[in-house]
Backbone as CSV, one residue per row, in Angstrom:
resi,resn,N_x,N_y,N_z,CA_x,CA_y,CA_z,C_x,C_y,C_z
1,UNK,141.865,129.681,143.054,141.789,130.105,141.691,141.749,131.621,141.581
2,UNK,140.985,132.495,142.495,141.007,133.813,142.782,142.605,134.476,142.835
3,UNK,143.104,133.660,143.626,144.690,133.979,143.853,145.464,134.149,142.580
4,UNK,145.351,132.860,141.751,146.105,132.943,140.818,146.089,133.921,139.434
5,UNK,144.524,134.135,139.779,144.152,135.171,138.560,144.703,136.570,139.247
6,UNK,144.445,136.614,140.763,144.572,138.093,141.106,146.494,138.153,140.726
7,UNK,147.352,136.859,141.235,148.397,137.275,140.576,148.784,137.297,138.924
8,UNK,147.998,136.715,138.149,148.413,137.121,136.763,148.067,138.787,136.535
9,UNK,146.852,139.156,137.302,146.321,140.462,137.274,147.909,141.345,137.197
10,UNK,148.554,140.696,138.545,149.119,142.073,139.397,150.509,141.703,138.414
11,UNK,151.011,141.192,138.041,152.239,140.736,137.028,152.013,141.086,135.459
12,UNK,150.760,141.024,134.968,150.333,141.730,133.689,150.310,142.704,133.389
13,UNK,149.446,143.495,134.393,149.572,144.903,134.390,150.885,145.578,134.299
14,UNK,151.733,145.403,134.719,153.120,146.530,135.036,153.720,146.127,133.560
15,UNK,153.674,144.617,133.176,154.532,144.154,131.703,153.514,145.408,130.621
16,UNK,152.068,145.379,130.585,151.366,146.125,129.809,151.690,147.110,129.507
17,UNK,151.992,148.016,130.798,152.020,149.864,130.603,153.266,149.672,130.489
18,UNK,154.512,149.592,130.685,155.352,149.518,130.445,156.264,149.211,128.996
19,UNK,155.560,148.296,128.221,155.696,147.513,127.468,155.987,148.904,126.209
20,UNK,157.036,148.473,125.705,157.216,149.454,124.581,156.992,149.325,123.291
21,UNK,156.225,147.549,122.531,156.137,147.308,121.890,154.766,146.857,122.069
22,UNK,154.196,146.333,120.532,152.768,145.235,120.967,152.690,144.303,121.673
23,UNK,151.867,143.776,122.028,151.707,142.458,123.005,152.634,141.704,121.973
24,UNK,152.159,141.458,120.529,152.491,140.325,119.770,153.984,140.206,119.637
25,UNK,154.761,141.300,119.638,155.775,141.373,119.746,157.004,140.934,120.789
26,UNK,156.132,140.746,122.228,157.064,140.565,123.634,156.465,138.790,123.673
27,UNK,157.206,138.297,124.906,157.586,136.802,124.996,156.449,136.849,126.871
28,UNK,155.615,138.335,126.666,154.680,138.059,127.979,154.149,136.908,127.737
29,UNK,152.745,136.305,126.778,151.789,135.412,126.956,152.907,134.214,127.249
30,UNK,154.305,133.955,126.343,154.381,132.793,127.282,154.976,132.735,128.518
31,UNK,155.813,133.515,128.885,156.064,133.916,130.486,154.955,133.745,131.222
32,UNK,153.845,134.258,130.838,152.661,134.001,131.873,152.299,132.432,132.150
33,UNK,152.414,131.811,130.832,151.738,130.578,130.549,153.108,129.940,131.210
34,UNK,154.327,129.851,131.403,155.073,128.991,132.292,154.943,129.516,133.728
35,UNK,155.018,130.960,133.583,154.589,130.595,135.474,153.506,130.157,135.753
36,UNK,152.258,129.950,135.139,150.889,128.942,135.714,151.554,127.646,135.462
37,UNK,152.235,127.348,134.258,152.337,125.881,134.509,153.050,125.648,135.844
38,UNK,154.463,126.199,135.931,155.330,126.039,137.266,154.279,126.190,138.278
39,UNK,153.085,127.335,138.648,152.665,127.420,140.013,151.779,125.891,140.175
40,UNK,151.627,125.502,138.793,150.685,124.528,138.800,151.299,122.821,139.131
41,UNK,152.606,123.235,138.965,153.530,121.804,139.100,153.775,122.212,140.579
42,UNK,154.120,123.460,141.308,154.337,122.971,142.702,153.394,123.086,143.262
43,UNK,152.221,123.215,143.145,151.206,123.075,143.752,150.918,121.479,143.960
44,UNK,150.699,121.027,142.976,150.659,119.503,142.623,151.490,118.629,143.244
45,UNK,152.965,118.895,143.465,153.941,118.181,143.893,154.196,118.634,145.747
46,UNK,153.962,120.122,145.625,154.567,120.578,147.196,153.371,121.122,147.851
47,UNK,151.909,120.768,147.529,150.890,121.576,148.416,151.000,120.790,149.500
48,UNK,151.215,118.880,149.655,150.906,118.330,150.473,152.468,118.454,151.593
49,UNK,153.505,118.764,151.149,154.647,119.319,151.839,154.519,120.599,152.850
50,UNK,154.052,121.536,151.652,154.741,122.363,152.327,152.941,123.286,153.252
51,UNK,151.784,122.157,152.833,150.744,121.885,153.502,151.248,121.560,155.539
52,UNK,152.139,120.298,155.299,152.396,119.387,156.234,153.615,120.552,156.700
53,UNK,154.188,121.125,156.374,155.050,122.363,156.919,154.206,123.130,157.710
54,UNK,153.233,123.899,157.224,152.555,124.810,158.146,151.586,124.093,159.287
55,UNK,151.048,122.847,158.644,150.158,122.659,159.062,151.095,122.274,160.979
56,UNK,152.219,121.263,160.753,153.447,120.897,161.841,153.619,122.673,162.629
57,UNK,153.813,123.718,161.837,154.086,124.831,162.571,152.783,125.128,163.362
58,UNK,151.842,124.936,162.622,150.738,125.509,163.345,150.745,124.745,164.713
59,UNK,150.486,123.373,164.681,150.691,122.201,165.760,151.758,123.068,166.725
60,UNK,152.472,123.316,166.494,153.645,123.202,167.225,153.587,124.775,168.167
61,UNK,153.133,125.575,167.621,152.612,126.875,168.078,151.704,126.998,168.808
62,UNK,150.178,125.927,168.513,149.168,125.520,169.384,149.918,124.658,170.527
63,UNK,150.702,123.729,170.466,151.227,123.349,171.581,152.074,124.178,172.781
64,UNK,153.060,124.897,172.076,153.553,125.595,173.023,152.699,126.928,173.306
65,UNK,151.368,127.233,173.157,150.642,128.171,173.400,149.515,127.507,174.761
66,UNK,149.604,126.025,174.796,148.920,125.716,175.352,149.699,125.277,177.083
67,UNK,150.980,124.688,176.400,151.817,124.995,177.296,152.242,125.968,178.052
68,UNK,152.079,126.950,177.512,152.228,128.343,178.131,150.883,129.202,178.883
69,UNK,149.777,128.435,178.681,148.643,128.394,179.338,148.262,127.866,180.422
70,UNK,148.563,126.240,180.367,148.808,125.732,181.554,150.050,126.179,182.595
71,UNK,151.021,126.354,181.847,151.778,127.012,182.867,151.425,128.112,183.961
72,UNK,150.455,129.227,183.230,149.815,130.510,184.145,148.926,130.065,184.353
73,UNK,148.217,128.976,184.531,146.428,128.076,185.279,147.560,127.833,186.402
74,UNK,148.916,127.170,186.466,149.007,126.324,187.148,149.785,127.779,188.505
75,UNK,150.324,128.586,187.583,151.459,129.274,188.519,150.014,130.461,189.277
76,UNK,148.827,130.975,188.575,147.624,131.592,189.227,147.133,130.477,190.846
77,UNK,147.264,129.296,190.611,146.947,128.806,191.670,148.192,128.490,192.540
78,UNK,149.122,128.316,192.301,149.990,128.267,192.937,150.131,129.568,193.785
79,UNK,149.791,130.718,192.924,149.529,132.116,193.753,148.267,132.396,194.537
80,UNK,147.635,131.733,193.993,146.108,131.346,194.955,146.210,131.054,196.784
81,UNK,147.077,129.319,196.181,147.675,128.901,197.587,147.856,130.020,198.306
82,UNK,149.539,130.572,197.965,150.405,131.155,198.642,149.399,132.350,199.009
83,UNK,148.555,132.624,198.307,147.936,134.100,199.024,146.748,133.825,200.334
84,UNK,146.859,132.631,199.834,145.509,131.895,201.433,146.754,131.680,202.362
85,UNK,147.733,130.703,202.281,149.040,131.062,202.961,148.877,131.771,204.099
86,UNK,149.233,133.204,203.448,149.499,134.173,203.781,148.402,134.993,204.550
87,UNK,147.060,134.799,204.464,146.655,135.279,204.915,146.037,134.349,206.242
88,UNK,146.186,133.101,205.931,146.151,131.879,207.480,147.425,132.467,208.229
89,UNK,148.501,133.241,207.912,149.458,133.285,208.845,149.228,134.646,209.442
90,UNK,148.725,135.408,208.777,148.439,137.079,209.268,147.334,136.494,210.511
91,UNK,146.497,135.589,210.558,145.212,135.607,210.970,145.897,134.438,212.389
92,UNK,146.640,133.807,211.861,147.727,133.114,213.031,148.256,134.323,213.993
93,UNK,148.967,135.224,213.199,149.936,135.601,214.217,149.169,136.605,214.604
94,UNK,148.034,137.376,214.606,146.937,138.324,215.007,146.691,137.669,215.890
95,UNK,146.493,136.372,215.864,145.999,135.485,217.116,146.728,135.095,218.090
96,UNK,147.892,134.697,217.951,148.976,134.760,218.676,149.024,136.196,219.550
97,UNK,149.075,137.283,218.717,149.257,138.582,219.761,148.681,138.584,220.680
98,UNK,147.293,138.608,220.153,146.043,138.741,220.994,146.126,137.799,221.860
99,UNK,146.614,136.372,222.245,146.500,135.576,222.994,147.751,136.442,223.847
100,UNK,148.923,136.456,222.721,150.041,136.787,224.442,149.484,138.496,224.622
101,UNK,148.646,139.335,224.394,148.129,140.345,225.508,147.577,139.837,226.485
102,UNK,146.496,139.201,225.987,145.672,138.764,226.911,146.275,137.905,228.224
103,UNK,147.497,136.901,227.701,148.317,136.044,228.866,149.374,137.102,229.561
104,UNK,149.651,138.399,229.363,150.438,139.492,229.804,149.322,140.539,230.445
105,UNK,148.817,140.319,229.975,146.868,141.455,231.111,147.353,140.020,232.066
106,UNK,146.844,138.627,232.013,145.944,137.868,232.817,147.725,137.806,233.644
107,UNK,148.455,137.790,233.237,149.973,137.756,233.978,150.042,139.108,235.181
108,UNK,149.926,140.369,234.398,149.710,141.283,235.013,148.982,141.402,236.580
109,UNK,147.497,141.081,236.200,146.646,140.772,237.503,147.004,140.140,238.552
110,UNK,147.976,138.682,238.111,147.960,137.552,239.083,149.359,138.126,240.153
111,UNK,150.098,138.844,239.391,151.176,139.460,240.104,150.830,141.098,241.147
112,UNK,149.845,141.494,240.507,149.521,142.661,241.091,148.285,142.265,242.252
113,UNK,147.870,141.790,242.260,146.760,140.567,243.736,148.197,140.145,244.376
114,UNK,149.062,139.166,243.957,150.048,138.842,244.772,150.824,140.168,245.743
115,UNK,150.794,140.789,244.598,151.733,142.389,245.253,150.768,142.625,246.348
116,UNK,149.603,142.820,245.969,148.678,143.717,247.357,148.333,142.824,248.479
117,UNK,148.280,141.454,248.203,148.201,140.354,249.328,149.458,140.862,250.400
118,UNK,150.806,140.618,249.824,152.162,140.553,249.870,152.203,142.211,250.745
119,UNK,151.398,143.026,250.625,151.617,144.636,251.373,150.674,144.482,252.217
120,UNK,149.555,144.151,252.073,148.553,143.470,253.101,149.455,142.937,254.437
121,UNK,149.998,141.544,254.062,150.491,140.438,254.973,151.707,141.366,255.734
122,UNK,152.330,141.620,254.889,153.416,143.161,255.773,152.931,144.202,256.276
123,UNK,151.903,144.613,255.978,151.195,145.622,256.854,150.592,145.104,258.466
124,UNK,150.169,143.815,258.523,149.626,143.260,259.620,151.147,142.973,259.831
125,UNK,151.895,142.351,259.290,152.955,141.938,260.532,153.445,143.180,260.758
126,UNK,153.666,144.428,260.017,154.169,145.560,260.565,152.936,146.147,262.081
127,UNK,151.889,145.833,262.059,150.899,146.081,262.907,151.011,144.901,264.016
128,UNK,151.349,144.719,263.867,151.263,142.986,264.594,152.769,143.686,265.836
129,UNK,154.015,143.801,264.851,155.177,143.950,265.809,155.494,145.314,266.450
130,UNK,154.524,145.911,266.031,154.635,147.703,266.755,153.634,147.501,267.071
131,UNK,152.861,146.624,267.776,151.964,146.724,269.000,152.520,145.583,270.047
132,UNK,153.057,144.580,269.904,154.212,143.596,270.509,155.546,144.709,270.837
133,UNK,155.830,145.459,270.120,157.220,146.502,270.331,156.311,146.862,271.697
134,UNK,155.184,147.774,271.326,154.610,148.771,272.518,154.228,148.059,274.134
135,UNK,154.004,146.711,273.871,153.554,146.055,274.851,155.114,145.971,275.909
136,UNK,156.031,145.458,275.016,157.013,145.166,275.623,157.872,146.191,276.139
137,UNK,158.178,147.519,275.096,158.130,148.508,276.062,157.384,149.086,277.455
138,UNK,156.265,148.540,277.265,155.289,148.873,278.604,155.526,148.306,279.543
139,UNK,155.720,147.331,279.319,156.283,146.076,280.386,157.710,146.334,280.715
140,UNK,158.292,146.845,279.692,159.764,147.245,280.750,159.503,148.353,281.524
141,UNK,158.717,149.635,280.861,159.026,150.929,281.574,158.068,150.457,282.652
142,UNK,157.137,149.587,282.981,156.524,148.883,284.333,157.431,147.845,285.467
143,UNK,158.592,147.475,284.613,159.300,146.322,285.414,160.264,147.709,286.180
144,UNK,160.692,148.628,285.414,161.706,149.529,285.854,161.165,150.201,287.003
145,UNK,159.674,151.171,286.319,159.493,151.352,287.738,159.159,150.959,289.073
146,UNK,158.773,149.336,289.179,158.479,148.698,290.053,159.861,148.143,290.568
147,UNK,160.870,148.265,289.938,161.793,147.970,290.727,162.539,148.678,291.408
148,UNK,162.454,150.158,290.882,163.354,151.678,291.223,161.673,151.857,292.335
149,UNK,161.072,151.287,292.433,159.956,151.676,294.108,160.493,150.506,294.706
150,UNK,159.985,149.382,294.399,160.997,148.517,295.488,162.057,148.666,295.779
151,UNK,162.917,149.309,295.354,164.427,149.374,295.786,164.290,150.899,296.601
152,UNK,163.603,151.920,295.844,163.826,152.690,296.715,163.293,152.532,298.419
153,UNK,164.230,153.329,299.051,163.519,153.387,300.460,162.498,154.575,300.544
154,UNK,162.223,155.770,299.933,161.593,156.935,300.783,160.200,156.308,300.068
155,UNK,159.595,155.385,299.036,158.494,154.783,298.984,158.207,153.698,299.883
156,UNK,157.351,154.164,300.610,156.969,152.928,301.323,155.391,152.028,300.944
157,UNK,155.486,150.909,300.366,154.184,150.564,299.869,153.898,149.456,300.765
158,UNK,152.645,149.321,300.851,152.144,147.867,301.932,151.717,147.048,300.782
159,UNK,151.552,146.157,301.041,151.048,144.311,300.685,149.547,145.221,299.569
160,UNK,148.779,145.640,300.304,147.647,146.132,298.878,147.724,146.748,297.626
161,UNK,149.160,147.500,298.021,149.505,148.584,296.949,150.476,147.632,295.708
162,UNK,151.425,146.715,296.413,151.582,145.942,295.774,150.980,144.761,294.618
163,UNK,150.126,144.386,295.533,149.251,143.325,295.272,148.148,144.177,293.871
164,UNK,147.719,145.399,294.180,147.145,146.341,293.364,148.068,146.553,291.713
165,UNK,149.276,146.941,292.439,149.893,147.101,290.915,150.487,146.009,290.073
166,UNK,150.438,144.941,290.827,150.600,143.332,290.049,149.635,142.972,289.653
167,UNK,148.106,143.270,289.944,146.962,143.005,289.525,146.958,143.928,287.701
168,UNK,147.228,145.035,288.021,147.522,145.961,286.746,147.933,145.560,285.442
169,UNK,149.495,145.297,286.198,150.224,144.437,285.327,150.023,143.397,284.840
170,UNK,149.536,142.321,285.513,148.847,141.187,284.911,148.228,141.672,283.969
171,UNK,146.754,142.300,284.080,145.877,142.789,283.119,145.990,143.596,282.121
């Protein structure tokens, strides 16, 4: 009811000052009096229309507002997931590294013990056959000269001297 007076207000006024004659004279009072009747016939006939118009828009605005709500609940967790994801795989493959250092250290060691075993075992057989080299050289430069005295004539050795330097040799 406020409405309708504030619009007769705002539609009266401008016909008033304007007005170049008396009220009694212009066709305002009934102009006024058919637009209340008209606002009063579609009110009557189209409030429950064009009621059920806004009221359907409103619906329909709350729906797709709600739709569009659930949509970002649903796509925030969906980013939720993906960000735990992501950080189970950082925390995977951190772990992974760390395992293959650690299997490239523990790789490292098992090859470097092998290496020094492996220079070890060649060092004794290198010790092993240059003291077998030296023996056997000894034993030749002993077979040589026992044979360049036996063969020679201006050495003359008896049975003790012999018997003496085969004792040697043996030992």
């Amino acid at each position: 009811m406020k409405k309708i007076a504030g619009l007769f207000i705002l539609v009266s006024i401008p016909s008033l000052m304007f007005a170049s004659g008396s009220l009694e004279e212009s066709d305002f009072i009934q102009r006024v009096i058919n637009f209340v009747i008209f606002l009063a016939i579609l009110w009557y006939f189209a409030f429950d229309a064009i009621k059920g118009i806004f009221t359907k828009r409103r619906l329909a605005i709350s729906d797709q507002l709600q739709a569009v709500q659930d949509n970002l609940q649903q796509a925030k967790k969906e980013s939720e997931r993906a960000n735990k994801r992501l950080e189970e795989s950082k925390k995977r493959a951190k772990d992974i590294v760390n395992a293959a250092k650690q299997e490239a250290y523990l790789i490292e060691q098992k090859y470097n013990d092998q290496i020094k075993r492996d220079i070890e075992l060649l060092k004794h057989s290198l010790d092993a056959s240059i003291e077998f080299e030296q023996r056997r050289l000894t034993q030749e430069s002993v077979n040589e000269v026992l044979n360049e005295l036996m063969q020679s004539e201006e050495v003359q050795l008896n049975k003790e001297d012999y018997i003496n330097i085969i004792t040697k040799r043996i030992s």
